[in-house]
C-alpha positions, 0 to 999 in steps of 0.5 A, a space after each residue: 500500500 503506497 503511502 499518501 503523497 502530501 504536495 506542498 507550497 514551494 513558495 508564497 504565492 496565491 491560489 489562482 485557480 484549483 482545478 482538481 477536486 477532491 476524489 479525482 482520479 489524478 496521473 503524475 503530471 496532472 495540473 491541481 492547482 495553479 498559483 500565481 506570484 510576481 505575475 507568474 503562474 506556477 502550475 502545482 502537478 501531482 507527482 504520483 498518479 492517484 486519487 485526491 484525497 484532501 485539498 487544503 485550498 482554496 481560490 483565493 487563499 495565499 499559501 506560505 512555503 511549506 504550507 500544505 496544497 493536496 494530498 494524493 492517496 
């Protein structure tokens, strides 16, 4: 049984757009949130395929480094 993958804010940033939902079935490479900072869209992939099993944000939100974004199960 693999273990949850948990995806993490690399940065500060703003949520701009969340595009998976929770209980979707994701690929590695998969879009699930996009963030944007200093005019930037920084897209947040899954790094496992999966299924999405919490997402922790929200359009709107400022995530600080480190903060939690998703987690793949």
């Amino acid at each position: 049984m693999d273990m949850a993958e948990e995806i993490r804010a690399e940065m500060v940033a703003n949520v701009w757009k969340v595009v998976a939902s929770t209980g979707d079935t994701v690929s590695e490479g998969d879009t699930l949130v996009i963030l944007e900072s200093m005019k930037m869209e920084i897209p947040v992939i899954a790094e496992s395929d999966g299924v999405v099993q919490q997402l922790a944000v929200n359009e709107g939100d400022v995530v600080q480094d480190g903060d939690l974004i998703a987690v793949i199960g």
